[in-house]
N, C-alpha and C positions, 0 to 999 in steps of 0.2 A: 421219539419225534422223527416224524418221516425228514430223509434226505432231503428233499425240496425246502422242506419249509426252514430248517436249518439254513439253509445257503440264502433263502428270502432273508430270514437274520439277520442272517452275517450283510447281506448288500446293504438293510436299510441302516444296519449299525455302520456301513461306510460311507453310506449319504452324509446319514448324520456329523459324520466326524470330516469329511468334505464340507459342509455348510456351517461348523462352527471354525475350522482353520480358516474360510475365508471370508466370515460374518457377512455369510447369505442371509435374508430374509427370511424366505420362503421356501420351503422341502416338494420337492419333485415327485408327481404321483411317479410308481414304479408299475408299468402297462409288465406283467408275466405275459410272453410271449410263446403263445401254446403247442404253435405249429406244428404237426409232427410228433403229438404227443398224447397220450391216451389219456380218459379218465381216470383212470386209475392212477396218473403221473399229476391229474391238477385236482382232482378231487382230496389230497390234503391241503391244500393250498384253501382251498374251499373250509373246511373245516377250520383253518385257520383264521377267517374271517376276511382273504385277500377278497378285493373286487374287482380289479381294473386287470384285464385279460386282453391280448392281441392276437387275431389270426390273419393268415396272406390271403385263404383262398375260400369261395361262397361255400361248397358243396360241404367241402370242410367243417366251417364252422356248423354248416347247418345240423350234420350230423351228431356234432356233440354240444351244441349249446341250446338250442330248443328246447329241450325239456326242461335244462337248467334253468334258463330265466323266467320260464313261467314259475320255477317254485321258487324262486331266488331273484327278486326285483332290485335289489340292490349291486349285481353284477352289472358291468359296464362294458361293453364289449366294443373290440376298437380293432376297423377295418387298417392292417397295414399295408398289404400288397396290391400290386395294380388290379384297378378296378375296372373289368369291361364295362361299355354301359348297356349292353344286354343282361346282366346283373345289376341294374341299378336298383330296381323295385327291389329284391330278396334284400340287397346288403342294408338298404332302407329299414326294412322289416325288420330286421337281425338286429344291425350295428347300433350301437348309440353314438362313435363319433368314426366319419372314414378321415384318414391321412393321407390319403392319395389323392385328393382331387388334382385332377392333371389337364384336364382337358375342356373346351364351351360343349361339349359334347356331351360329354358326363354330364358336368354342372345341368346341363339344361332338362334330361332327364329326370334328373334327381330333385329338381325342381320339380318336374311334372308330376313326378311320383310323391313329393311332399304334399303336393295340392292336392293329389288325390285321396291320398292317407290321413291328412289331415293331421301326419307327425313333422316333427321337425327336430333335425338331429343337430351333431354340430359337424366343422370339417375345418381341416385342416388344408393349406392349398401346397403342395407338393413341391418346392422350388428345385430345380436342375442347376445347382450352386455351380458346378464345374462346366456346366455346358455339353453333357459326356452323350454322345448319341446312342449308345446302349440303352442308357436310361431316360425315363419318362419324368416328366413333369415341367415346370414354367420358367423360362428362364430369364432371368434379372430384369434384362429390358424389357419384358412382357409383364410383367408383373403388376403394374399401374390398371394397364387396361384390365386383365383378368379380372382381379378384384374388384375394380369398380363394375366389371359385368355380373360378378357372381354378386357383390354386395346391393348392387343400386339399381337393378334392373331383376334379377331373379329372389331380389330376399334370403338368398340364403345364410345361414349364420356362421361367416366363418371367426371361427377363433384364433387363428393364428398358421403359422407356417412351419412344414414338416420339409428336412432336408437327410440324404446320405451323400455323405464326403465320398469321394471317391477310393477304394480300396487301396491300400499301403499309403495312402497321404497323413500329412500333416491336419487333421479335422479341427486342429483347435482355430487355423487360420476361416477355415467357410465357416463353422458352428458364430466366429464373431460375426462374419458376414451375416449370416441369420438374424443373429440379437439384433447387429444396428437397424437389419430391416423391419424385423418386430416393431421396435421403437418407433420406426416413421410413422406406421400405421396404428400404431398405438393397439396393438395386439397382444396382450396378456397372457396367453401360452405360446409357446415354441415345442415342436415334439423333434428330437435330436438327442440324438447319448446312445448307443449300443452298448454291450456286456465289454469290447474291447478299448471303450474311450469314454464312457460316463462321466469320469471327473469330470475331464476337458468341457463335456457340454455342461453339469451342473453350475461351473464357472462361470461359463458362457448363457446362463439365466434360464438354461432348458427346464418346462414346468410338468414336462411329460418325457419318460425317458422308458426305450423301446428295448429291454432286457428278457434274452432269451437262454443261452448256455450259460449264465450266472445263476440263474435258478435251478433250468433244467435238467443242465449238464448237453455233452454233446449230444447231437441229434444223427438218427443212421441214415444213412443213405436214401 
């Protein structure tokens, strides 16, 4: 048994044993996070019957998943990294769900290009939990408006709210922050949990969880 799929294994065997110490519900897709990685590194993965896959960047994905979902319609393929919206039509085409949605910018595009495509994916809206100006996405106080612009004025479908804690923090404190906002809006996924804090977020009701060196091992430079 390839390396990879082993360590998939092993993580869903600690989901598991996560969600019955703390008489969870509901088990967390696990999005393999591909970036940086050849096919020949997700192609057991594939074999094995995984389907929900994460990349950062357009060019990327295009190059190795294209061929694959035409012969593989049950792969799910899930935009993580920031998305320009001079890529909005490709990631369209490509993605079946982005996590980034960060900006009226995007969102409005993405709209244009759903109208015109006549697909409709889903999205996740990007929250900036710490406020951190390095990073993209909506922050707390904007959040009301956004949504009600992406939901009630452009239709598009979002499902729920995608956050990263800020690096060496405490994540189980923002990941609540998340849930409770979930809740308000009564959104049913949260995407939250990396390889170094998964618990923390499955705790915290994450229904998508964004695992990348747990499966793939370190990535090179």
């Amino acid at each position: 048994m390839h390396i990879n799929v082993q360590r998939l294994i092993s993580v869903k065997s600690k989901v598991k044993e996560i969600i019955n110490n703390n008489n969870i519900s509901t088990s967390p897709e696990i999005i393999a996070v591909s970036k940086k990685f050849t096919l020949n590194e997700i192609n057991p993965l594939l074999d094995f019957g995984h389907t929900h896959f994460g990349e950062n960047k357009i060019q990327e994905a295009e190059t190795k998943w294209n061929s694959i979902k035409l012969t593989n319609p049950k792969i799910k393929l899930h935009m993580l990294g920031k998305l320009q919206s001079n890529k909005a039509k490709k990631a369209l085409i490509l993605f079946d769900y982005i996590h980034s949605l960060d900006s009226k910018k995007l969102a409005e595009k993405l709209c244009y290009f759903e109208n015109e495509s006549k697909k409709k994916i889903k999205y996740f809206i990007q929250i900036n939990i710490a406020e951190e100006e390095q990073k993209s996405g909506i922050y707390l106080k904007d959040v009301k408006s956004f949504y009600d612009y992406c939901v009630k004025i452009l239709s598009l479908n979002i499902v729920g709210f995608m956050c990263l804690p800020p690096y060496d923090s405490d994540s189980n404190k923002f990941f609540q922050i998340l849930n409770k906002l979930s809740k308000e809006y009564n959104l049913k996924d949260i995407s939250m949990g990396m390889s170094g804090d998964f618990e923390k977020a499955i705790i915290n009701g994450s229904t998508f969880l964004r695992l990348g060196t747990s499966i793939f091992g370190e990535r090179g430079l």
